[in-house]
Each structure stands twice: as C-alpha cells, then as structure tokens.
C-alpha positions as a Python dict, from the first residue, in 0.01 Angstrom:
ca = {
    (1, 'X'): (0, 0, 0),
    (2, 'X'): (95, 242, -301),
    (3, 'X'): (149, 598, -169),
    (4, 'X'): (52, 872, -376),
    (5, 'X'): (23, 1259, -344),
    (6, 'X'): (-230, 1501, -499),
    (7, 'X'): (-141, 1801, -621),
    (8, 'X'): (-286, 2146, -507),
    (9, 'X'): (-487, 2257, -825),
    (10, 'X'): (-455, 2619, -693),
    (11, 'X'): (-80, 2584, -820),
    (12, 'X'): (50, 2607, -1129),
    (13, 'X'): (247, 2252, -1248),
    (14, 'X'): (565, 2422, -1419),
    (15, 'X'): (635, 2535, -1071),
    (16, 'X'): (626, 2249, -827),
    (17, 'X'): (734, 2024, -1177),
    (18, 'X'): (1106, 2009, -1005),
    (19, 'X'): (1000, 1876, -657),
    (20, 'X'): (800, 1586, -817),
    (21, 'X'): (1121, 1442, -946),
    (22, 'X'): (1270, 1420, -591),
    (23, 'X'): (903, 1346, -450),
    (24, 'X'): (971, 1020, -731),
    (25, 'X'): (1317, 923, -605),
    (26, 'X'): (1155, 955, -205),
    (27, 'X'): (917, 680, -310),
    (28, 'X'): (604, 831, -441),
    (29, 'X'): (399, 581, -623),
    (30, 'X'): (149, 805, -783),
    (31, 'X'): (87, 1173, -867),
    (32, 'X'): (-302, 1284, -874),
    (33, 'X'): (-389, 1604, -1083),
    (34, 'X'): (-751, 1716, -1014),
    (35, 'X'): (-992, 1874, -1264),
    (36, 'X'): (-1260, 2109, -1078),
    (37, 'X'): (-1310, 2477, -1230),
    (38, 'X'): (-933, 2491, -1293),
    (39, 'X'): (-638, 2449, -1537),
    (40, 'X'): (-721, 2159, -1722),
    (41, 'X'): (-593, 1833, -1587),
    (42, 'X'): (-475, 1661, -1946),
    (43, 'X'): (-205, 1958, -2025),
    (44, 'X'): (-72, 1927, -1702),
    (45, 'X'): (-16, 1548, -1662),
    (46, 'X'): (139, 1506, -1997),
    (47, 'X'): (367, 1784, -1869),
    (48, 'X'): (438, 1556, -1566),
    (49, 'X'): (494, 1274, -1751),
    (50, 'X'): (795, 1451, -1990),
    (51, 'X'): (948, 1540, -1636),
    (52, 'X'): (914, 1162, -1461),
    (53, 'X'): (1001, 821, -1515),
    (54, 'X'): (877, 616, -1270),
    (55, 'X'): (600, 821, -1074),
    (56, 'X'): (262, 705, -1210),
    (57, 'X'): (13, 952, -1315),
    (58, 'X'): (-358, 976, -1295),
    (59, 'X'): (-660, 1228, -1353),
    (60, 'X'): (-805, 1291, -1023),
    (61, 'X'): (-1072, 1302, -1160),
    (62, 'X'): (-1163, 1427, -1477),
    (63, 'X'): (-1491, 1517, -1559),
    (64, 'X'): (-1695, 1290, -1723),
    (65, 'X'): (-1957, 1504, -1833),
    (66, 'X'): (-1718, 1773, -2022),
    (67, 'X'): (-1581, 1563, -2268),
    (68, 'X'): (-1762, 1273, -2523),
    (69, 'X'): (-1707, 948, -2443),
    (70, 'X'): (-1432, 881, -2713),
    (71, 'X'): (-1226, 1174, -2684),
    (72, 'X'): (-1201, 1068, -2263),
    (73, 'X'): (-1070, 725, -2419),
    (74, 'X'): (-836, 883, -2686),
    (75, 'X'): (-716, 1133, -2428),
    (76, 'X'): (-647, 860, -2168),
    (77, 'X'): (-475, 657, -2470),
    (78, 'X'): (-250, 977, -2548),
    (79, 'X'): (-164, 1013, -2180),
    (80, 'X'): (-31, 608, -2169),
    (81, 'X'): (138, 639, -2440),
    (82, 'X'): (344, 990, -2403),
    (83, 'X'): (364, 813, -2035),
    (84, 'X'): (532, 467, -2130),
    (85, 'X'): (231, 281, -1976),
    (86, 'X'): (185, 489, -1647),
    (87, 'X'): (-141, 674, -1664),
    (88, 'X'): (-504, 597, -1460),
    (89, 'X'): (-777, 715, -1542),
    (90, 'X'): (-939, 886, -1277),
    (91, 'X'): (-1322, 966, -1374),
    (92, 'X'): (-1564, 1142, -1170),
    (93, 'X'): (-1945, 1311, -1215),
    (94, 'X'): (-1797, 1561, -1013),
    (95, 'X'): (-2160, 1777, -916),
    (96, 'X'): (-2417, 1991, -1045),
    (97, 'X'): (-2263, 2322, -942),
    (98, 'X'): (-1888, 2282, -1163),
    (99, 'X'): (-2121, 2107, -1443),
    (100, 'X'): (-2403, 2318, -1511),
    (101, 'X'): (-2260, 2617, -1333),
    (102, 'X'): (-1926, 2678, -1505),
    (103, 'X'): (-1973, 2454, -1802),
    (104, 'X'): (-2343, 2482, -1895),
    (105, 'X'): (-2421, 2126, -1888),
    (106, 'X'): (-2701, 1948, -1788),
    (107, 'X'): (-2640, 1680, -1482),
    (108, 'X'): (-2816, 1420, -1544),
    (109, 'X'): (-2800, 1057, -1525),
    (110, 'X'): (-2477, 993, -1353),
    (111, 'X'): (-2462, 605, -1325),
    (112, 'X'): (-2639, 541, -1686),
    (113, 'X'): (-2331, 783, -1829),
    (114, 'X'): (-2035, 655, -1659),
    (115, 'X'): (-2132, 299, -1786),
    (116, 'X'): (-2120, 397, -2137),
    (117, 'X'): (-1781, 604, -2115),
    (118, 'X'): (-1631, 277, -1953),
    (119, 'X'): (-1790, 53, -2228),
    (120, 'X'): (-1657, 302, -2536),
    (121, 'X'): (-1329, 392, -2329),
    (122, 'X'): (-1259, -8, -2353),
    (123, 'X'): (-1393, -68, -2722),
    (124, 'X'): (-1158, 217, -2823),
    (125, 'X'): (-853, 52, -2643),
    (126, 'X'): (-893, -234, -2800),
    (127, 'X'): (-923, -93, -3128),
    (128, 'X'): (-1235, -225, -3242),
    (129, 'X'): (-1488, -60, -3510),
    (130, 'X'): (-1696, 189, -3242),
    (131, 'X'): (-2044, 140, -3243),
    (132, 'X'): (-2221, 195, -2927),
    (133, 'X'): (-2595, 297, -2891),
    (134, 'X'): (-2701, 325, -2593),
    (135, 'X'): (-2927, 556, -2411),
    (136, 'X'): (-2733, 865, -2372),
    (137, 'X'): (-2458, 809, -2657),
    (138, 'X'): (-2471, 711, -2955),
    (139, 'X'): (-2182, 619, -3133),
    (140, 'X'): (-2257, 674, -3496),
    (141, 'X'): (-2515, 940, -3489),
    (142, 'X'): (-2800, 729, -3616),
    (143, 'X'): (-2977, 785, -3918),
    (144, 'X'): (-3165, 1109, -3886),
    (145, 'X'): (-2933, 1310, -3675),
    (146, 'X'): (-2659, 1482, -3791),
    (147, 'X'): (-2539, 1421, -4196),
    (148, 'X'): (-2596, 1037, -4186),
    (149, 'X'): (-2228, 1063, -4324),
    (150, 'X'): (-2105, 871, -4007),
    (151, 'X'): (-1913, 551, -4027),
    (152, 'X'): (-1801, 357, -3778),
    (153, 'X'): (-1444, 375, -3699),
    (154, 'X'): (-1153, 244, -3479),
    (155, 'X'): (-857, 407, -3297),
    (156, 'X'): (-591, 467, -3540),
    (157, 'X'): (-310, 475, -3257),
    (158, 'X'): (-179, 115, -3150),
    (159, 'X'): (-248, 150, -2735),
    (160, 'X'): (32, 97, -2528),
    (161, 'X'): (-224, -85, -2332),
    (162, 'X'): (-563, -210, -2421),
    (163, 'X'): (-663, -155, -2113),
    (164, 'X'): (-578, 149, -1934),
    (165, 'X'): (-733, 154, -1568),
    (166, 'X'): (-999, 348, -1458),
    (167, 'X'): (-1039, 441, -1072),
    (168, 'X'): (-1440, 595, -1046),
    (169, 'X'): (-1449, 869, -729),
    (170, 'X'): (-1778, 757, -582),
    (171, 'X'): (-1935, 814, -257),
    (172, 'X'): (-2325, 731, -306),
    (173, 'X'): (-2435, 402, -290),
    (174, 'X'): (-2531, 300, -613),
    (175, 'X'): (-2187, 505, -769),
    (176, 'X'): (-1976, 284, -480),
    (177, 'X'): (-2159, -42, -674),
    (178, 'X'): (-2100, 14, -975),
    (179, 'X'): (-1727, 89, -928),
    (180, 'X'): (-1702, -239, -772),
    (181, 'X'): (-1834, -381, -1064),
    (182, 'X'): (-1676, -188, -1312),
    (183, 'X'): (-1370, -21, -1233),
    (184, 'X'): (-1007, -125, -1126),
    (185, 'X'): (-994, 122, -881),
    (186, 'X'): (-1218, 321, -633),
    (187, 'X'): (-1164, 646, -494),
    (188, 'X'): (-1421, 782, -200),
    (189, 'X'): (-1405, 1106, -34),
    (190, 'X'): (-1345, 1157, 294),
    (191, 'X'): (-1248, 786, 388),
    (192, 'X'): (-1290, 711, 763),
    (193, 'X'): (-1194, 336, 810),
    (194, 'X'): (-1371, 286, 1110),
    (195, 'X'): (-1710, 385, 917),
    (196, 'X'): (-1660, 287, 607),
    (197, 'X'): (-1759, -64, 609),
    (198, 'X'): (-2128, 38, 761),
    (199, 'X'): (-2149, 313, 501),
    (200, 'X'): (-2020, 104, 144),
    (201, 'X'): (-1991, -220, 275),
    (202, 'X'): (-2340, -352, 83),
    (203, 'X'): (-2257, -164, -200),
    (204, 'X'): (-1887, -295, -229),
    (205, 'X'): (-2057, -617, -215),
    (206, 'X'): (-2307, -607, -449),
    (207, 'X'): (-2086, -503, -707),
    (208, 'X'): (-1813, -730, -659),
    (209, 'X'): (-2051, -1038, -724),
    (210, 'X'): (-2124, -883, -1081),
    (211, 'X'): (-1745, -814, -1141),
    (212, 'X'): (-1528, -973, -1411),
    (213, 'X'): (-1242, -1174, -1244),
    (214, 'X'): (-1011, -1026, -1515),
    (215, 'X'): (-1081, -660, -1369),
    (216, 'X'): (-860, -805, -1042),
    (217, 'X'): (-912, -698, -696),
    (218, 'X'): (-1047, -355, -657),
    (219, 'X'): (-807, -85, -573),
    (220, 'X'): (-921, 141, -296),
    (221, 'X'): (-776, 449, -333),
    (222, 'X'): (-820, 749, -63),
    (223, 'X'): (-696, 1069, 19),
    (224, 'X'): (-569, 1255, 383),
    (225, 'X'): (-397, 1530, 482),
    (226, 'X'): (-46, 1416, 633),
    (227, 'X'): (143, 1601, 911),
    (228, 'X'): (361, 1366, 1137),
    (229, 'X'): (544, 1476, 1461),
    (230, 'X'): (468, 1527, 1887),
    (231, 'X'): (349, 1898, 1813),
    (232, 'X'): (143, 1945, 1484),
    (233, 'X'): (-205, 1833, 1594),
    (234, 'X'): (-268, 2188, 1548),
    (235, 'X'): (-271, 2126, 1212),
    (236, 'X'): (-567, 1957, 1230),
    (237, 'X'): (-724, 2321, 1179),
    (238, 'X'): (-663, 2296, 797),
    (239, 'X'): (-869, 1918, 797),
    (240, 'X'): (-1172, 2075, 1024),
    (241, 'X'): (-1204, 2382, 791),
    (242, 'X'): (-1151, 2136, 454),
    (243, 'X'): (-1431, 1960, 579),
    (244, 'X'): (-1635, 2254, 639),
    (245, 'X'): (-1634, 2385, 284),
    (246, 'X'): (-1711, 2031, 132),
    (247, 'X'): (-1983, 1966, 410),
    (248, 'X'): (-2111, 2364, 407),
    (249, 'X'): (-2071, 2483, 35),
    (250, 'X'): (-2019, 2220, -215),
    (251, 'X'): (-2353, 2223, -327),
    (252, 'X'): (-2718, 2348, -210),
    (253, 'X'): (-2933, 2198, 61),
    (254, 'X'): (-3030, 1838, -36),
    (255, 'X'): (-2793, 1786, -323),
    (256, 'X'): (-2438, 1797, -115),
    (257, 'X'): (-2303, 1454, -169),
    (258, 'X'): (-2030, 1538, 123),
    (259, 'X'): (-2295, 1633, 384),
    (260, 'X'): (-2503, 1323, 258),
    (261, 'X'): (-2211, 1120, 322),
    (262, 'X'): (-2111, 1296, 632),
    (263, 'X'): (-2500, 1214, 746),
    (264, 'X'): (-2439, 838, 665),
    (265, 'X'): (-2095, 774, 898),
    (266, 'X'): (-2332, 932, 1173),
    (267, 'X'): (-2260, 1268, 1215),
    (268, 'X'): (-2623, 1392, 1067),
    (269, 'X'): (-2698, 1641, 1334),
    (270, 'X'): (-2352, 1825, 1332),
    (271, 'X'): (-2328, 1808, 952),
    (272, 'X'): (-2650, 1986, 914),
    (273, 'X'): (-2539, 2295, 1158),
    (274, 'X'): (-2178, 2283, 951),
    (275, 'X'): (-2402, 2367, 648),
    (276, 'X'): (-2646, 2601, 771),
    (277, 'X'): (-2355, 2801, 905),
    (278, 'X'): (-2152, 2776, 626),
    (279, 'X'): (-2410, 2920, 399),
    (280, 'X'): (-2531, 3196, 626),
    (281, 'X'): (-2127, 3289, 604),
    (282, 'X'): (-2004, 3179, 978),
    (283, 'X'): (-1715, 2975, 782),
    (284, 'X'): (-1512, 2966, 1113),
    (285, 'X'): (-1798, 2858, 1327),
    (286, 'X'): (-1886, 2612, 1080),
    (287, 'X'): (-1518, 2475, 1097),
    (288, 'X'): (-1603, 2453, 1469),
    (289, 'X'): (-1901, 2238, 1470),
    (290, 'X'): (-1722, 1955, 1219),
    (291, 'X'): (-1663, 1663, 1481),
    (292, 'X'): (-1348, 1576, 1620),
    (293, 'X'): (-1392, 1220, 1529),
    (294, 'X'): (-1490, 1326, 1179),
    (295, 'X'): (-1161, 1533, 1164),
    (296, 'X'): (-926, 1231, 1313),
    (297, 'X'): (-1101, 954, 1116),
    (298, 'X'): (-1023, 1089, 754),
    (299, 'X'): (-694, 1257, 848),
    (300, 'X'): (-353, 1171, 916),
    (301, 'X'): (-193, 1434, 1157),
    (302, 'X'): (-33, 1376, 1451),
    (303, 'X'): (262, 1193, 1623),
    (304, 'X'): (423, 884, 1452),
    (305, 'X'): (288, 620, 1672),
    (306, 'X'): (-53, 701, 1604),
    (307, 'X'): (-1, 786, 1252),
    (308, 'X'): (115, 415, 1251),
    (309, 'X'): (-217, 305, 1387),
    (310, 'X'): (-399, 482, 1181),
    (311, 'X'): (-257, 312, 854),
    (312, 'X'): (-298, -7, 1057),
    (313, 'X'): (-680, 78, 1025),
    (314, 'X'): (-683, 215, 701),
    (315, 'X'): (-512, -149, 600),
    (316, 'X'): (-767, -320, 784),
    (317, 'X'): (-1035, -132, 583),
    (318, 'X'): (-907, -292, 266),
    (319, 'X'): (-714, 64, 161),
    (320, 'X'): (-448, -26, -110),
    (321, 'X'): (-365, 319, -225),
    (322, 'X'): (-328, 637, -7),
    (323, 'X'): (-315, 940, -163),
    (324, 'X'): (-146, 1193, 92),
    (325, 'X'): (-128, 1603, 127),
    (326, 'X'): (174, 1671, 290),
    (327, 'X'): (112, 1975, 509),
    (328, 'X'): (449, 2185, 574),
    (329, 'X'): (561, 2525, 387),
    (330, 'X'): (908, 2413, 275),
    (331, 'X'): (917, 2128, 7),
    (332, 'X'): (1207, 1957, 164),
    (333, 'X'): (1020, 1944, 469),
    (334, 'X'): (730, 1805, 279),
    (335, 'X'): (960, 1587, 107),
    (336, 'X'): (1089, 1421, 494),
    (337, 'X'): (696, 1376, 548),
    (338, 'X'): (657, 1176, 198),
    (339, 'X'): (1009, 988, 345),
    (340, 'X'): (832, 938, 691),
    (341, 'X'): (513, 795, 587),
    (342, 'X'): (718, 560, 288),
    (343, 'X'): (915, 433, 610),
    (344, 'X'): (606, 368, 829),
    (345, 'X'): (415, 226, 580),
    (346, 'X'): (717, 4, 493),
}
C-alpha cells in the first residue's frame, strides 16, 4: 500500500516546502495538492517537484471544468516532465457551488465531459494530430465557429510519458463506473471499508468488465485523518466536525454528493439532521449528530493496535493507496506519525 499525504490548501506551499523533503526521506509515497476556491494547484506542485526527488506528486483534484481539455493534458505533460516522470493526474467535477459559484461556469454533464478530457488528455500524450468532436468539445472548432483558421495540431513537447495516469475522485455511481473503466486510479471520499463494497461494489464491477487490460489494476486511492497513540481519540472531534461541513454545507438540499453518499452507507436519517442543522447554523450540534460509526469507519485515530486493524480492513477493501492527514501541531511530531503508520503498514 503506497502512503501518501495531502496537503492543507489553507497553507501556503513555500512554507511547509522544507518538511516535505524529510516527509520524502520518512517514506512518503505521494504528495496530494488540492484545487477548491484556492491557490491554484499547478504553481504549487511544480514548486514541489523543484524541492523533491523521489516523493510523487499529484493534483488532488483539479478541476475539470476550469480548464479546456488540452491545456489539462499539456499542463499534466509540463508537470511529468519538470517532475522526471512523477506526476498523477488527479481530476475531479468537483460541484456546482466552486464551479458556477466562484468561476461562473455552467455544471453540466459531468460523465459526458470527463470522457472527452481523458480521450484528448491521451491523444495529446501520444502526440498525435488532435481532432476530437465530440459532444461537448470540439477539437478544431468546426467550420462555422470561430475563424475556420483552425488546423489540427499535435503536442510539440516529446512526453516523458505517453501516458501520464489519471486517478478520477468519484463517489456517485455512474462517476465510480466509469473510473473503473477509464482511469488508473480512483479516489472516493469518505472511504469506509466496511461499506464500501455495498455502496460501489456494482459500479466497480461494471466498469472493470469494459476496462482495457493495458490500464492495469485499478488503484484505489483514499484519504483519513491519522492520529496514533492510547490517548488521542479525542481527536476524533476534528473527523466528526470535517464530516459535518461536507455532509451540512457542501452544497444545497438535494445536490450534496457527501450527504447522498453518507445516505447510501446507511446513515440517511442522521445525515439529513447533520444538514438541516448545519444550514440553520448549529455547526456544533451538527458535528454532534454525525455517527460514531461514520466517524471511526473513514478515520484513522486511535491507539496502534486498532489503527493496525483498521488498515487490515482498508486492505481487505482492495485500498492500494492511503492518503493520510497527520493530525499533531509540531511537524516533527507529524513527521513520527508519517514514521508510525510507514512501520505498521510495513
């Protein structure tokens, strides 16, 4: 299992840039650099790579919406290359809200989108003429839009690799399919390995029967706060109220993927009441009515020997990458966490 770490995209990179390298030599796999209503995650990763050697990189996720489908694939081709071969390309639909709200775009057609960017990101890679027309690009413009001085034309860069991988985050059932089918990698939200196989299982499935054997076996990547020791299950706190803001405010009544999802693993009654008290402003109370199991089943804090049976479960759930937050004030204590889990995991 690959251990990675996201970083906090409240935080500026030039900062923490110093504690990645030792975060590297304590056997970090992966870095993750998110992309909500923030710093931009492309400036910051190509800072990350100058500063690393080993420590893979990836966009966790970037936006699919914000950018066209070619500069996503030259940007990703940039980030390989300035990274010796070490970037993934994390892509997301993220929601509504950060798409229309902050960047005045409409959000539509989710699935139909991401399976053109894939298609161009890969023609581009392999430097082949680009011509794609498909249904919501079109690569030309076709002959009445625009000039009609288009051509088509091919990367002028040689890749470092023709195929960079792509890791879709994807939590609804058709968006779970479709990065079986289509993606090297798969990153859900909120991962409970228990429930997960009754809430993707079909979808996982389906889209594995339609998937190329070259893609290889799909990495499941997931994410959870990590505290390890006999006295930090108060810490759990920070998991219950993380859960509460996804559940409760990101996005309106009937179009929160989180709550959906929270519905689905069988929580539907409490994840309702998290929402409604979330948006009538009762954030603690809604961070109160989050279930315990909820809480322990996508989190990892608590003493070792049941940290260690929670990877055991995570393993079991077919989890190949584990993306961690490490959840202590001083970065060499953060860094003995990162140590801890390597060990256990080991």
């Amino acid at each position: 299992m690959r251990l990675g770490m996201p970083l906090n995209y409240r935080a500026g990179i030039v900062d923490i840039a110093d504690e990645l390298v030792d975060f590297e030599q304590a056997g970090l796999d992966l870095v993750l650099v998110a992309e909500l209503y923030t710093f931009d995650a492309v400036s910051q990763l190509g800072f990350i790579a100058g500063r690393t050697r080993r420590l893979g990189i990836a966009s966790g996720v970037m936006q699919l919406y914000t950018r066209t489908p070619t500069l996503i694939a030259t940007t990703a081709a940039g980030l390989d290359h300035v990274s010796s071969g070490r970037f993934t390309l994390g892509l997301g639909a993220s929601g509504p809200q950060v798409i229309e709200g902050f960047h005045g775009v409409p959000f539509d057609a989710p699935l139909a989108r991401t399976r053109e960017v894939i298609e161009v990101c890969r023609r581009v890679w392999r430097r082949e003429k680009l011509v794609h027309q498909g249904t919501h690009y079109r690569i030309p413009l076709p002959e009445g839009q625009g000039t009609g001085l288009g051509r088509p034309l091919k990367l002028i860069n040689k890749p470092v690799r023709e195929r960079i991988p792509i890791t879709l985050a994807a939590i609804g059932p058709r968006n779970v399919e479709l990065a079986a089918e289509l993606a090297e990698g798969w990153q859900p939200a909120f991962f409970h390995p228990e429930r997960s196989a009754a809430v993707w299982g079909e979808s996982l499935a389906r889209g594995a029967q339609r998937r190329d054997p070259s893609l290889g076996p799909l990495d499941v990547s997931v994410n959870a706060l990590l505290a390890i020791g006999d006295d930090v299950t108060g810490l759990r706190r920070l998991a219950r109220q993380e859960l509460a803001l996804y559940l409760g405010g990101m996005g309106a009544v009937g179009a929160n993927f989180y709550n959906t999802l929270a519905q689905r693993y069988g929580f539907g009654e409490a994840a309702r009441t998290v929402q409604e008290l979330y948006l009538a402003g009762r954030r603690d109370a809604a961070a109160e009515a989050v279930p315990e199991e909820l809480v322990e089943g996508t989190c990892l804090i608590g003493p070792a020997s049941w940290v260690a049976e929670r990877l055991a479960a995570y393993r079991e759930a077919g989890v190949t990458t584990l993306n961690v937050t490490p959840l202590a004030r001083a970065h060499r204590d953060r860094l003995r966490l990162v140590e801890q889990l390597r060990d256990l995991l080991d």
